[in-house]
C-alpha positions in Angstrom: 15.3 27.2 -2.3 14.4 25.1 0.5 10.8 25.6 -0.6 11.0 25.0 -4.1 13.5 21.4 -3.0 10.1 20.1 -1.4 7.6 20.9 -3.9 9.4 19.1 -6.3 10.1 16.0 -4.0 5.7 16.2 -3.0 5.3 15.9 -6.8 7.5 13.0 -7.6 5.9 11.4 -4.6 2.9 12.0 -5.7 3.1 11.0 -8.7 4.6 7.9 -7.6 2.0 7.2 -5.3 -1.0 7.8 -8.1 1.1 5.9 -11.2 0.1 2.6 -10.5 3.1 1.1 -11.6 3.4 -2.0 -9.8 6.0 -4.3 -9.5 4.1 -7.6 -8.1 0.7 -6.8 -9.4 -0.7 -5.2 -13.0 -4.6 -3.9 -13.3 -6.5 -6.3 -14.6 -10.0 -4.7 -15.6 -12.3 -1.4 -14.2 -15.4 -1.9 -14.4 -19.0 -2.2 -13.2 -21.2 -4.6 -11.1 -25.2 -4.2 -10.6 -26.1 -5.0 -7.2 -29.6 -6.3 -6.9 -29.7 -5.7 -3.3 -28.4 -2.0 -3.2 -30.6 -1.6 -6.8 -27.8 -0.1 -8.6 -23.8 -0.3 -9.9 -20.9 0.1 -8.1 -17.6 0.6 -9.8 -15.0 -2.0 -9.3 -11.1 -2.3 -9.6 -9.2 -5.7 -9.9 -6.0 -5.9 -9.8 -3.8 -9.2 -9.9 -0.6 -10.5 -9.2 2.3 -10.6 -12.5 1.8 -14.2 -12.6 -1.9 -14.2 -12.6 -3.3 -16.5 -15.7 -6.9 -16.9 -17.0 -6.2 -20.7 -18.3 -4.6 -21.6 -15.1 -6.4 -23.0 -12.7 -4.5 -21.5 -9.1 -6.4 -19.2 -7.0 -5.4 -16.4 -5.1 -6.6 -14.8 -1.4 -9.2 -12.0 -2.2 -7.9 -8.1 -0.5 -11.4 -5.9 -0.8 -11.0 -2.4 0.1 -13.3 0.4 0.1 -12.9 3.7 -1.2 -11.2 3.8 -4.1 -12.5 7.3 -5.0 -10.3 8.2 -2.0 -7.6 8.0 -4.6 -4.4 9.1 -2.5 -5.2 6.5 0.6 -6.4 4.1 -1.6 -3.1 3.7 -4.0 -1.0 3.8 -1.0 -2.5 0.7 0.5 -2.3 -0.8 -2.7 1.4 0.2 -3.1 2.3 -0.8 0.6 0.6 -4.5 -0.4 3.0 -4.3 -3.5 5.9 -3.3 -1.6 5.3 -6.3 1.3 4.6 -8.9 -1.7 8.0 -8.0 -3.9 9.5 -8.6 -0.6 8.4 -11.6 -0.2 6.6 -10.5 3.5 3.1 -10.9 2.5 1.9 -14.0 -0.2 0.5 -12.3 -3.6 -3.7 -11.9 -3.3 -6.2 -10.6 -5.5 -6.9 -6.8 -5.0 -10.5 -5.1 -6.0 -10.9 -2.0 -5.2 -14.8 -0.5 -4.3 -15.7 2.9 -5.4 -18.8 4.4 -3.3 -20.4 7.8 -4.7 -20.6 10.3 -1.7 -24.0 10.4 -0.8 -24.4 6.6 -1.5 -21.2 6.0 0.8 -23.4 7.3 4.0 -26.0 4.9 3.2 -24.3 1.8 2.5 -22.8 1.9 6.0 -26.0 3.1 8.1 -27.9 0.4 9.4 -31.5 0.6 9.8 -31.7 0.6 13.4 -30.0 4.1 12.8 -31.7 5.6 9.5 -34.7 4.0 7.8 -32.6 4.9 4.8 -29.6 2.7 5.5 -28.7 0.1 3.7 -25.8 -1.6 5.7 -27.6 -4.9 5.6 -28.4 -4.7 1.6 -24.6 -3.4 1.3 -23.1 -6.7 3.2 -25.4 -8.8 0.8 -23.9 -7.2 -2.0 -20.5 -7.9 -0.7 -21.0 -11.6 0.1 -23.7 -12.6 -2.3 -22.9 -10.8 -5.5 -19.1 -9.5 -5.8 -17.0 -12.3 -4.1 -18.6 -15.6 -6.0 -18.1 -13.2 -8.9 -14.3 -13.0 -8.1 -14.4 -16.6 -7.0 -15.9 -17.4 -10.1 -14.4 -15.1 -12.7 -10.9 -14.2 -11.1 -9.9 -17.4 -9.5 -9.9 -15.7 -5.6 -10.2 -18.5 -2.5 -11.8 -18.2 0.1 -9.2 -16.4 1.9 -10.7 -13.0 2.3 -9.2 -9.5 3.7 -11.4 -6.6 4.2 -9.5 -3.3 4.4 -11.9 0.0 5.2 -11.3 3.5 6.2 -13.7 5.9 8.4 -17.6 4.9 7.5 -16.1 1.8 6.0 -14.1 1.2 8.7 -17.1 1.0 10.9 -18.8 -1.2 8.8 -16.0 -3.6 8.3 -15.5 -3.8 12.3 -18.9 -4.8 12.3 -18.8 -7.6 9.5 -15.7 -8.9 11.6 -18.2 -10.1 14.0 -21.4 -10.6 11.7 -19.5 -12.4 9.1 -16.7 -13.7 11.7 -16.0 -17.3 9.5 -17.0 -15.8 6.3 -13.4 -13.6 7.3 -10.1 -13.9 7.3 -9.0 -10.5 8.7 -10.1 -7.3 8.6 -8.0 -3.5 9.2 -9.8 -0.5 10.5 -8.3 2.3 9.7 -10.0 5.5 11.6 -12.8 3.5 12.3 -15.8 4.7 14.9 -17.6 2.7 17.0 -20.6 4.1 18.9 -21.3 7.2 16.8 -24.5 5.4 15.3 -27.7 5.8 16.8 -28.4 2.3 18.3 -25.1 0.9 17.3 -22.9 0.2 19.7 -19.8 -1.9 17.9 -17.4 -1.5 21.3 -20.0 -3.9 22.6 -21.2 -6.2 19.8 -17.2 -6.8 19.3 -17.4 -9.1 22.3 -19.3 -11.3 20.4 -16.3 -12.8 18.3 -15.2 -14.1 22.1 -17.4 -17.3 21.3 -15.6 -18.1 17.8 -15.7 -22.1 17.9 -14.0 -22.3 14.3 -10.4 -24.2 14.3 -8.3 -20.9 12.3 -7.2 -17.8 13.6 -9.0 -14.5 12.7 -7.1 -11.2 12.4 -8.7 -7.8 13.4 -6.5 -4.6 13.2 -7.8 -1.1 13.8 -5.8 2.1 14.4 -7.6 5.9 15.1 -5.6 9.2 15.1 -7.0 12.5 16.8 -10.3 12.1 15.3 -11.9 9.3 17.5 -9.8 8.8 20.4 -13.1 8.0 23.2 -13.6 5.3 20.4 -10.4 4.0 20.9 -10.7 3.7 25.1 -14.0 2.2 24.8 -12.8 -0.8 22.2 -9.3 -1.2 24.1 -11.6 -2.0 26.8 -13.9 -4.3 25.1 -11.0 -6.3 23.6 -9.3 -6.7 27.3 -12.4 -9.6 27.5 -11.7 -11.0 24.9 -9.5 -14.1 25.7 -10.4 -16.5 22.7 -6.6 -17.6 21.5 -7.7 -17.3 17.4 -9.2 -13.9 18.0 -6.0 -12.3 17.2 -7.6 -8.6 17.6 -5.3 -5.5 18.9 -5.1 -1.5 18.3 -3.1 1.2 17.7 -3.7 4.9 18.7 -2.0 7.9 16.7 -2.8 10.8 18.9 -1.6 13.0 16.8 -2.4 12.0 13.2 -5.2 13.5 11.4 -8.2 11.5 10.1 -6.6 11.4 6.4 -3.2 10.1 7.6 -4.1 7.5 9.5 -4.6 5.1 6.7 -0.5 5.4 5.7 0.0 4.8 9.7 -1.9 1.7 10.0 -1.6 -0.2 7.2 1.7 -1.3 6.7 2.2 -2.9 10.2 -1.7 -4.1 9.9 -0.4 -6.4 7.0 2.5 -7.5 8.4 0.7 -8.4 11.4 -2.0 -10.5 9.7 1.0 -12.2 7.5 3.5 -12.7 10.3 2.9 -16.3 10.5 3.2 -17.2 6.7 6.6 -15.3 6.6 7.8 -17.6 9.6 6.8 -20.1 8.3 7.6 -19.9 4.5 11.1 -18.0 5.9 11.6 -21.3 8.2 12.3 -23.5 4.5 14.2 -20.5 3.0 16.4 -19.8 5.3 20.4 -20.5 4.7 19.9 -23.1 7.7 18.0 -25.3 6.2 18.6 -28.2 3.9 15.6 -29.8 4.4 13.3 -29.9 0.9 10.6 -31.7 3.3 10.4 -28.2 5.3 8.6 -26.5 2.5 5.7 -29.5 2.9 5.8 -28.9 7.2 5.3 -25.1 6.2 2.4 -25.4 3.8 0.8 -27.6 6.3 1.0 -24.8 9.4 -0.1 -22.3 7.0 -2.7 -23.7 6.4 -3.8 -25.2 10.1 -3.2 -22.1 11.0 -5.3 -19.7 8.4 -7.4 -22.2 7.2 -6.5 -21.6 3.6 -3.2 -22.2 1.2 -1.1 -19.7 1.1 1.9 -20.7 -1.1 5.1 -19.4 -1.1 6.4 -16.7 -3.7 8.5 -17.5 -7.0 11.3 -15.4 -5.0 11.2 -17.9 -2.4 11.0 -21.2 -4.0 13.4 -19.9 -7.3 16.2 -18.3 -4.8 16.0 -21.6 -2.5 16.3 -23.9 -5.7 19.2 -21.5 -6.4 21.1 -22.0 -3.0 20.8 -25.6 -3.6 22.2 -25.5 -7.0 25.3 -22.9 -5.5 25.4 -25.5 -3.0 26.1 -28.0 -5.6 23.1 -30.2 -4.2 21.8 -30.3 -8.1 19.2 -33.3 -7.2 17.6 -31.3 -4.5 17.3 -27.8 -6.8 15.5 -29.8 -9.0 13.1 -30.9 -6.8 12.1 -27.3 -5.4 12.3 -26.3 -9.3 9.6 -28.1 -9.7 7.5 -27.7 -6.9 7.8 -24.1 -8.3 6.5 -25.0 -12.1 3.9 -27.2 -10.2 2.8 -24.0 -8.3 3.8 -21.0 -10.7 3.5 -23.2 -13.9 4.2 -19.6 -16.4 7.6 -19.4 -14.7 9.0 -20.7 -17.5 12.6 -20.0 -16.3 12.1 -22.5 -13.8 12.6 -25.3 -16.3 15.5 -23.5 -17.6 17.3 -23.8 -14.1 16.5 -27.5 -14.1 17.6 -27.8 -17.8 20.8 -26.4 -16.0 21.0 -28.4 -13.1 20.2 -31.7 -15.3 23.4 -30.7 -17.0 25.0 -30.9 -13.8 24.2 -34.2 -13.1 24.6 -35.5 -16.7 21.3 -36.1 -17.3 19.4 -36.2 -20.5 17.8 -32.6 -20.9 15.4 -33.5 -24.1 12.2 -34.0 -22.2 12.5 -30.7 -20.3 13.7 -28.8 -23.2 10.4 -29.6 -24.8 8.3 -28.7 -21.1 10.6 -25.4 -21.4 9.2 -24.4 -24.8 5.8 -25.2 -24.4 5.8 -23.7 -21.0 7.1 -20.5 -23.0 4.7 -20.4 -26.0 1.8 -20.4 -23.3 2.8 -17.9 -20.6 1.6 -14.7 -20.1 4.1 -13.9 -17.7 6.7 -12.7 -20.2 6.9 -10.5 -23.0 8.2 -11.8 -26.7 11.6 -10.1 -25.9 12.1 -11.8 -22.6 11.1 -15.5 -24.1 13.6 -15.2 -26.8 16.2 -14.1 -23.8 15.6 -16.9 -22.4 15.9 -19.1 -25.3 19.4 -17.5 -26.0 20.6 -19.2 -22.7 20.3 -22.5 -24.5 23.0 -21.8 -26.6 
């Protein structure tokens, strides 16, 4: 019986895990992009947050990760990113997927001073030259960017960590090895990163299991030199995970750790203690000093601290972050509802917003036809 009680449980995770029903994010499109550098096409997922419009003109940071043929790694990391986001932990981002064939994959992360058949270098052009200005262009991404690799692709995102260091935001390893290729020696090139001169900080995370643990002493030791204060780079050893499990080890506390300072400071104007709207401007600011890019704060933030204002009976101040949210999230219709309501309050002439509220509704795409005539109903 016992048996039988865990098959069943390993199915329903499992088909959890592979559903893609996501609560912060919906698939946008699958399809294909021709590399002129690798001379042929690569498969591509992109996946977006709920809020996500074509017609509105707000970009998102870019998440790349590799191996989306790995299907059961790769839709854990992408659940574990929509966990963090619904919780407010990590700030919504932009999520393509890569897809490399088999034999390809080998290639695309040998360089040539390993294999004349590698095509490492023609594989980073494809990266930086041809996919992200077509999300930039065509998806709305910033230029916040997040690579996130496992095994061959770990190893080659280490390496554009250090090659591409302020093309990067952060990168996570997972099960990454560095000195396995002939006349490549990543444990030492790493040390490179120590001479960053740029003004943000940069985020490397790696974790290995039981698969590469000499890897793991020799880039422990090659970060110990490393004292640049924006080289935020650390690892974790598993010595008992296998290569496959690794990715569900690292990830989770990987993106936490490269988000820790957004959630401080976005947490900072949320919390209960503050009654400051001017906090939410002080917190943008660090954010941004400190990543070099916006990161704005969620609808659950800036909607449940207008709502504590309003509880708070502070009606003048919930309209104020109310808006800051339509400003920011401008198909979050509901957000002139609540200042509809908080106008009331106050006595205030609702007319003007009544009509933002409408026309706010007949152009989202964040609601279905149901939920906008809900939330007409609360007019009456």
């Amino acid at each position: 019986m016992k048996k039988l009680t865990f098959i069943i449980l390993f199915l329903i995770f499992t088909e959890s895990i592979l559903s893609q029903n996501y609560e912060s994010y919906k698939k946008l499109i699958d399809t294909t992009i021709f590399s002129s550098h690798l001379g042929y096409t690569k498969d591509i997922s992109i996946i977006v947050p709920k809020h996500w419009q074509k017609d509105i003109d707000k970009t998102y940071p870019l998440t790349i990760i590799f191996d989306k043929q790995n299907t059961r790694s790769h839709e854990f990391i992408i659940n574990t990113i929509d966990y963090l986001t619904i919780n407010d932990q990590i700030p919504s981002t932009i999520i393509v997927s890569v897809k490399s064939d088999t034999m390809k994959r080998t290639r695309e992360t040998l360089h040539k001073a390993t294999s004349f058949d590698g095509q490492a270098e023609e594989n980073e052009l494809f990266i930086f030259n041809e996919l992200i200005p077509l999300i930039e262009e065509k998806y709305k991404a910033s230029k916040f960017r997040m690579f996130i690799g496992h095994s061959r692709y770990g190893y080659l995102t280490t390496y554009l960590f250090e090659k591409r260091l302020k093309d990067l935001n952060a990168v996570i390893s997972l099960s990454p090895f560095f000195t396995t290729q002939k006349n490549i020696n990543l444990s030492d090139s790493i040390i490179a990163v120590n001479s960053y001169n740029g003004k943000f900080t940069k985020y490397y995370r790696y974790g290995i299991g039981n698969d590469f643990p000499d890897e793991f002493k020799l880039m422990e030791k090659s970060l110990k030199f490393i004292n640049n204060k924006l080289i935020d780079a650390k690892g974790v050893l598993f010595q008992e995970a296998h290569h496959n499990s690794t990715p569900g080890l690292i990830a989770p506390t990987a993106l936490y750790d490269v988000f820790e300072y957004w959630s401080n400071q976005v947490n900072n104007f949320f919390s209960i203690r503050n009654k400051d709207v001017n906090q939410l401007t002080i917190a943008s600011q660090n954010i941004k000093n400190h990543y070099g890019q916006e990161l704005r704060a969620s609808i659950g933030i800036l909607n449940g601290k207008g709502w504590e204002f309003f509880n708070d009976k502070q009606f003048e101040k919930a309209i104020v972050v109310w808006e800051i949210l339509l400003n920011e999230y401008p198909n979050f219709s509901e957000g002139f509802l609540n200042i509809i309501w908080a106008q009331e309050e106050l006595n205030l002439d609702t007319k003007t917003t009544l009509k933002k509220l409408i026309k706010s509704l007949n152009n989202s795409e964040f609601y279905s036809e149901s939920e906008k005539k809900e939330i007409l109903k609360e007019l009456k």
